[in-house]
C-alpha positions as CSV (number, residue, x, y, z in Angstrom):
1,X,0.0,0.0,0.0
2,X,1.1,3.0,-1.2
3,X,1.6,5.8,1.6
4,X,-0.1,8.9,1.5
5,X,1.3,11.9,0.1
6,X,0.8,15.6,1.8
7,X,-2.0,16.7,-0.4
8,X,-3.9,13.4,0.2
9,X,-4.0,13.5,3.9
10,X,-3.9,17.7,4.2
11,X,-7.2,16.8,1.9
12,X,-9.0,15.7,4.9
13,X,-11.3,17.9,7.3
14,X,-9.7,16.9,10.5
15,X,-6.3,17.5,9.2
16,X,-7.3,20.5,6.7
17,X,-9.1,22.2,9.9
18,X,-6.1,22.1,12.5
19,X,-3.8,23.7,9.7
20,X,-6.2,26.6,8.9
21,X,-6.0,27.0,12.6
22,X,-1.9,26.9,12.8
23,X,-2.1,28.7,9.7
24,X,-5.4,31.1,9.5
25,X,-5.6,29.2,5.7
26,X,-9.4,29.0,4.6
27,X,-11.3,27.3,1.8
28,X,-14.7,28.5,0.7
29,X,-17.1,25.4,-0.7
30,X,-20.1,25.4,-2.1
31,X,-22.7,23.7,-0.7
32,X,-25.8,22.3,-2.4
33,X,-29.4,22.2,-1.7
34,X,-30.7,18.5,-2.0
35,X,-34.7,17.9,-3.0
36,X,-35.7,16.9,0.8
37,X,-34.5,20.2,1.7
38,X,-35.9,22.1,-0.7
39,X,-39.4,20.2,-0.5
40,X,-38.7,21.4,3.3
41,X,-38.3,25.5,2.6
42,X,-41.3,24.8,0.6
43,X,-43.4,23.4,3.3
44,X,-42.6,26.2,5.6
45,X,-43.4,29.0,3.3
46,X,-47.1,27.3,2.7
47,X,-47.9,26.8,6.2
48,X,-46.6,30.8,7.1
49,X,-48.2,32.2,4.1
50,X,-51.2,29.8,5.7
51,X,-51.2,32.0,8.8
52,X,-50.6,35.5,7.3
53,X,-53.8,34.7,4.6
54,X,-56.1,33.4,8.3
55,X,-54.3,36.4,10.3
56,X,-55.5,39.0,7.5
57,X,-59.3,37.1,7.0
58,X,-59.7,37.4,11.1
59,X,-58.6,41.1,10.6
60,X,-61.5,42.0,7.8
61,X,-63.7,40.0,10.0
62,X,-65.4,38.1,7.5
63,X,-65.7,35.6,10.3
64,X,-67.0,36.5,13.1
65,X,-65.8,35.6,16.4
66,X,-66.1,37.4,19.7
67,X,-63.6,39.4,21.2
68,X,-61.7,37.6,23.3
69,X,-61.5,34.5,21.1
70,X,-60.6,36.4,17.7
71,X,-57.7,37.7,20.1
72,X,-56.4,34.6,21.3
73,X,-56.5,33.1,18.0
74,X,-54.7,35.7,16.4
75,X,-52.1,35.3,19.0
76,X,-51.6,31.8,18.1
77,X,-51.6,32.6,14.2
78,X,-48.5,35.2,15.4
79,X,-46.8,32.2,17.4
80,X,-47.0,29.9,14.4
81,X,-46.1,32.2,12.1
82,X,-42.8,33.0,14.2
83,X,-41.9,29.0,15.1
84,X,-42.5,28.8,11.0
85,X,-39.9,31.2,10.8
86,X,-37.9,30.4,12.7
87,X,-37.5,26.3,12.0
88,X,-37.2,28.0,8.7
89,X,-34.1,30.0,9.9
90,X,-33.0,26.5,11.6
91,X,-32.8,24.5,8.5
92,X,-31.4,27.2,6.2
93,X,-28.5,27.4,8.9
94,X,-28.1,23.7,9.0
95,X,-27.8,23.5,4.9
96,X,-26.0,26.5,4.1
97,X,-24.1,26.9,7.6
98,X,-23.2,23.7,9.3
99,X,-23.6,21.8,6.3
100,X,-20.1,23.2,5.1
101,X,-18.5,21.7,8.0
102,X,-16.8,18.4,7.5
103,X,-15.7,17.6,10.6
104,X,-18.7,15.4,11.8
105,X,-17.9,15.5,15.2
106,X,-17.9,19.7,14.9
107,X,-20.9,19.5,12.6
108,X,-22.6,17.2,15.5
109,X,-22.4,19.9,18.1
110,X,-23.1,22.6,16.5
111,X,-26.6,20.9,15.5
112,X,-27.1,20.5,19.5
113,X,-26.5,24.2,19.9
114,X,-28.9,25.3,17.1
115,X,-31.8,22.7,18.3
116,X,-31.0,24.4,22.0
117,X,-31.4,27.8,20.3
118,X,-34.6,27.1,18.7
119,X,-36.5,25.2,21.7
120,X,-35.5,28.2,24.1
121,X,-36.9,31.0,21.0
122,X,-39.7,28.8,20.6
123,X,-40.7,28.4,24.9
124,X,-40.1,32.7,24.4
125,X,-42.7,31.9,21.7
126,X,-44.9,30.2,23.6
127,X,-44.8,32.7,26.7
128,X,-45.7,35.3,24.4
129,X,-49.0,33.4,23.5
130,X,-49.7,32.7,27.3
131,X,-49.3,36.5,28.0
132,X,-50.7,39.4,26.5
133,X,-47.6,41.6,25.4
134,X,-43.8,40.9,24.8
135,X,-43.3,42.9,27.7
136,X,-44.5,40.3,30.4
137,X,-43.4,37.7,28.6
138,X,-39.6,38.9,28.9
139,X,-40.1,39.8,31.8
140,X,-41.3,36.3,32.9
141,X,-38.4,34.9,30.9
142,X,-36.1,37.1,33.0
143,X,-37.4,36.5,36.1
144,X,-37.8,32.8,35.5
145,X,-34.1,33.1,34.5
146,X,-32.8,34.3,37.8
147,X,-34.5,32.2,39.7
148,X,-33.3,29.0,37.8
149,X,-30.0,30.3,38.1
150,X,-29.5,30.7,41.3
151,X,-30.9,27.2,42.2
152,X,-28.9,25.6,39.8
153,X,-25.3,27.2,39.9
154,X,-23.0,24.4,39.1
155,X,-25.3,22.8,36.6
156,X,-25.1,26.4,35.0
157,X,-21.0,26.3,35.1
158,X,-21.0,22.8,33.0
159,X,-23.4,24.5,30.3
160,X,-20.3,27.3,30.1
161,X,-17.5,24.6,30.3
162,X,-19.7,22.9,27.1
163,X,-19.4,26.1,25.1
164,X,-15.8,26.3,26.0
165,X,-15.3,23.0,24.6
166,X,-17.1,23.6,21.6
167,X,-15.5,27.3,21.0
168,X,-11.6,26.2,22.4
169,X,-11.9,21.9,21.6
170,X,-10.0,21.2,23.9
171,X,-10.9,17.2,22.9
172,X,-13.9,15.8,20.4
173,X,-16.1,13.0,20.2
174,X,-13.6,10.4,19.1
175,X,-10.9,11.7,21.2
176,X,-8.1,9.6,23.8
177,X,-7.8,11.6,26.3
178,X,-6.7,11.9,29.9
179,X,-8.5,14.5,32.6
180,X,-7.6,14.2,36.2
181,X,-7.4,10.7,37.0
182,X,-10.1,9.4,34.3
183,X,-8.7,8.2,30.6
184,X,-10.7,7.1,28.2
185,X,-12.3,8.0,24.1
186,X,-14.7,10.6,23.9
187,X,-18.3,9.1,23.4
188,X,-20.3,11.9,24.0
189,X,-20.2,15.7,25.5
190,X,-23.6,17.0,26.6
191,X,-24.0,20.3,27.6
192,X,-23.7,19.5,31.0
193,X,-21.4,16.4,32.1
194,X,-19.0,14.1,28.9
195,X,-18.5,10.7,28.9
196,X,-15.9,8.5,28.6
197,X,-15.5,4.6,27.3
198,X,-12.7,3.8,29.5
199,X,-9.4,2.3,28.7
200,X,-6.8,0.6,31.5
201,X,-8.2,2.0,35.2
202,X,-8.5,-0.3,38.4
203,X,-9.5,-3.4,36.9
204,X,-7.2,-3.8,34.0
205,X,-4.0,-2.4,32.8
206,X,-2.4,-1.6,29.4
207,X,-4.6,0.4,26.8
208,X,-7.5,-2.3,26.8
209,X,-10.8,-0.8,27.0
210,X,-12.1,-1.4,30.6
211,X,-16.0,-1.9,29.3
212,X,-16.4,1.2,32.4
213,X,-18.1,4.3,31.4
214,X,-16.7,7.6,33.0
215,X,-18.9,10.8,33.1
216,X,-17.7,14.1,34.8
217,X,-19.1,17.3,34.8
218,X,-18.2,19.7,31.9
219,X,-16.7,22.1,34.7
220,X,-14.1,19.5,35.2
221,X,-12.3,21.1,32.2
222,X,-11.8,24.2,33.7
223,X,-10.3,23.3,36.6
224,X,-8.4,20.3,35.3
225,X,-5.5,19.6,33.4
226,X,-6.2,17.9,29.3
227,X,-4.2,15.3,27.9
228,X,-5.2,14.9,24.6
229,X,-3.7,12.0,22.7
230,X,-5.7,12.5,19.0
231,X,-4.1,15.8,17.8
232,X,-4.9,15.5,13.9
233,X,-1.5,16.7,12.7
234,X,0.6,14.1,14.5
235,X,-1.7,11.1,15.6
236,X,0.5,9.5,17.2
237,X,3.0,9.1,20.8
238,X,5.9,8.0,22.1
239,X,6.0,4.3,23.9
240,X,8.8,2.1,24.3
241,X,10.4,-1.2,25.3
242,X,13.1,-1.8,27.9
243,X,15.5,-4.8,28.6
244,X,18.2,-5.5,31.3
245,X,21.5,-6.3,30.0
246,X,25.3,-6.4,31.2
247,X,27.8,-3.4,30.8
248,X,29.9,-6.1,29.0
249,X,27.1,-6.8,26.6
250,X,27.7,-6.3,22.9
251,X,26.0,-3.0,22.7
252,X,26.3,-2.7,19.3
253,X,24.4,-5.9,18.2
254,X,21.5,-5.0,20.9
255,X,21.1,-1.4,19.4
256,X,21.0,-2.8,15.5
257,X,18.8,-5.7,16.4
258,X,16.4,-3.7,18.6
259,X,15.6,-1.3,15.6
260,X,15.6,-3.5,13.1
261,X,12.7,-5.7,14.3
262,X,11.1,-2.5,15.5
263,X,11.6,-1.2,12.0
264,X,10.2,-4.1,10.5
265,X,7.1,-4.2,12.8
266,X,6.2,-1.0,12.1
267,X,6.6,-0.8,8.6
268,X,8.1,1.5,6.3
269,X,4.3,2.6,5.3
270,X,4.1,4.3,9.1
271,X,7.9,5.7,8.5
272,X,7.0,7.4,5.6
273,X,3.7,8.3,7.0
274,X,5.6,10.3,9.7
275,X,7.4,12.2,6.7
276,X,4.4,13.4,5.8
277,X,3.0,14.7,8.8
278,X,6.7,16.4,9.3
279,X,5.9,18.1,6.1
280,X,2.9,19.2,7.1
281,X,4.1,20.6,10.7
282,X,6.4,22.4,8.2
283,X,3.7,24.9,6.8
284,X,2.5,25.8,10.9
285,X,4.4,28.0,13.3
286,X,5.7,24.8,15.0
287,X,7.6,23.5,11.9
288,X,11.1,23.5,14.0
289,X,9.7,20.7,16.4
290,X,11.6,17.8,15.9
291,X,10.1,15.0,15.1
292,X,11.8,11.2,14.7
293,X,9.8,8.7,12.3
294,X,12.1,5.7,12.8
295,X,12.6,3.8,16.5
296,X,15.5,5.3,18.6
297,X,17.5,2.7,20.7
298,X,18.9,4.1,24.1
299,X,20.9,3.0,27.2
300,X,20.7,3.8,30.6
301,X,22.3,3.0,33.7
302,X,20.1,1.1,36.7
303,X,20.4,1.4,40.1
304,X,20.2,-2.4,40.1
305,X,24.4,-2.6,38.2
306,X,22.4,-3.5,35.0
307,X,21.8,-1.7,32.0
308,X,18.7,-0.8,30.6
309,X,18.3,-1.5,26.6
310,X,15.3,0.9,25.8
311,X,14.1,1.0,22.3
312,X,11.5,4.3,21.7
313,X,8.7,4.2,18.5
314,X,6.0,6.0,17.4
315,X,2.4,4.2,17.8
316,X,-1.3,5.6,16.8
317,X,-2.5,5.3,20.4
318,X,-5.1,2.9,20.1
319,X,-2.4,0.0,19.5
320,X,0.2,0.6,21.8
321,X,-0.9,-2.3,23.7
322,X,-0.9,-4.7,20.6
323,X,2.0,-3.3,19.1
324,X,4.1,-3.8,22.5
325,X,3.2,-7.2,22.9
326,X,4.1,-7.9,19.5
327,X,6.9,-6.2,19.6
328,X,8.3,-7.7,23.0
329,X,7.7,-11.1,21.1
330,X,9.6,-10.5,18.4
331,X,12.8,-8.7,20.6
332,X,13.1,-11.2,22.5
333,X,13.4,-14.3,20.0
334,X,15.8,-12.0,18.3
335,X,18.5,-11.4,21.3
336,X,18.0,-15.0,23.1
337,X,19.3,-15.9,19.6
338,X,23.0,-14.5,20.7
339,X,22.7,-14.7,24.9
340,X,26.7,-14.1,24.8
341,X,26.1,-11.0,23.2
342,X,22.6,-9.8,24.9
343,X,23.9,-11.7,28.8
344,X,20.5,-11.3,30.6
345,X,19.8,-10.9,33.7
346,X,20.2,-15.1,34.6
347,X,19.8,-17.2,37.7
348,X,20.4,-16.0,41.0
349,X,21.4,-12.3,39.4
350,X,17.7,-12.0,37.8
């Protein structure tokens, strides 16, 4: 398989959106109007002219009604009229507007602010009908407001932490992230608490999902520190493999053997694959990081008089696990091949 080149991968929306943020890049698109949607814009515009023609036939009176009724009728005519309008407003914004964004997980929260905007101008709506002028039903909005506020504070500061996600991202749906002492992949964020599908935690190590679901309040974010493990640009982290060995071991033959079956393991598909994203960090204001596609092998001294062998890779997340135990496999068969050269830790010295 051939590996991607940088206009193939900068081509997608994750990756195209982080570099017009490192960058301040944009690309306009047009966007299309299918038939449901038009068969849509249509329906609203025959139900509100509906209303307008009943509105202006209960205005010439031709049918007659008494006071009080033709009033609260034409109260309602106004209310559908303006919920017409403004699930006409809705749609048009999620076509034209949020129908541009690629990102699904983005395009997926937008769509829950704009359905939260339209119930809370359609309960204004509603008030309206209940009361007789604008002015008591802001004012009963207002008041209604206050009162809800201060009774629920802290469910108030999640809602503000959710737009802080949505406006900063400080993680998505999809996302590996750490927060406190929770890890996990993004599943959902509500606008009040987000939940997490666990991996390692109390009952299991490694990078195995747990089958635990972890929800926190969206305030957690504010107060916490993110470790976010799915940056688009460079979708990967650091892990690595150690081994005790002699200080008279052949250090040589342990560094070349360690990267060559780490090399092979990984592929030259994921090498190159690096390059790429090294290219691409090249167009942002970071392009001086330096960044390593092939395994590194390293010693260190123990406090134990042995050496540690420790070979560092690059691993999407998500397989870390796998890859180490694959990889631990493979190292091992390779050095026991040469024990004079590798010397162990053996007998009563392991």
């Amino acid at each position: 398989m051939m590996a991607e080149t940088p206009e193939e991968i900068s081509r997608k929306p994750e990756i195209r959106k982080e570099l017009q943020r490192a960058t301040g890049e944009k690309r306009s698109e047009k966007v299309k109007t299918g038939g449901r949607d038009k068969l849509w814009f249509i329906v609203h515009a025959i139900v509100l002219a509906g209303c307008v023609a009943a509105y202006v036939i209960l205005g010439w009176k031709l049918i007659p009604l008494p006071q009080s009724t033709l009033g609260i009728v034409e109260r309602i005519l106004r209310g559908t009229g303006l919920v017409v309008i403004v699930l006409a407003i809705a749609r048009a914004t999620s076509v034209y507007a949020l129908g541009r964004i690629e990102d699904p997980s983005t395009r997926f929260t937008l769509q829950r602010i704009m359905h939260l905007v339209v119930a809370l101008a359609i309960a204004v709506i509603a008030i309206s009908i209940i009361f007789v002028n604008w002015y008591a039903a802001v004012a009963a909005l207002g008041v209604g407001s206050i009162i809800i506020g201060l009774a629920v504070q802290t469910p108030m500061k999640s809602f503000i932490a959710w737009i802080y996600i949505l406006v900063r991202q400080p993680f998505r749906v999809g996302d590996r992230i750490q927060i406190g002492e929770a890890t996990g992949d993004v599943i959902d964020v509500g606008y009040l608490d987000t939940t997490l599908w666990e991996f390692g935690g109390k009952y299991i190590s490694g990078d195995h999902p747990s089958g635990r679901l972890i929800k926190f309040p969206n305030e957690k974010v504010l107060d916490e520190i993110i470790y976010n493990y799915s940056w688009p640009l460079f979708p990967y982290i650091w892990n690595e493999i150690k081994f005790y060995v002699a200080f008279n071991a052949d250090l040589e033959f342990i560094a070349s053997t360690m990267q060559k079956i780490t090399e092979e393991e990984l592929g030259k598909e994921m090498i190159a694959r690096v390059q790429t994203f090294r290219d691409l960090l090249a167009r942002t204001p970071v392009d001086e990081l330096e960044v390593h596609e092939r395994p590194r092998v390293i010693f260190r001294v123990n406090e134990n008089t042995w050496l540690e062998a420790i070979v560092r890779y690059l691993v999407p997340p998500r397989e870390a696990g796998r890859v180490k135990t694959r990889l631990i496999k493979k190292l091992l068969a390779a050095l026991n091949v040469a024990p004079d050269k590798v010397m162990f830790p053996s007998g009563a010295n392991r």
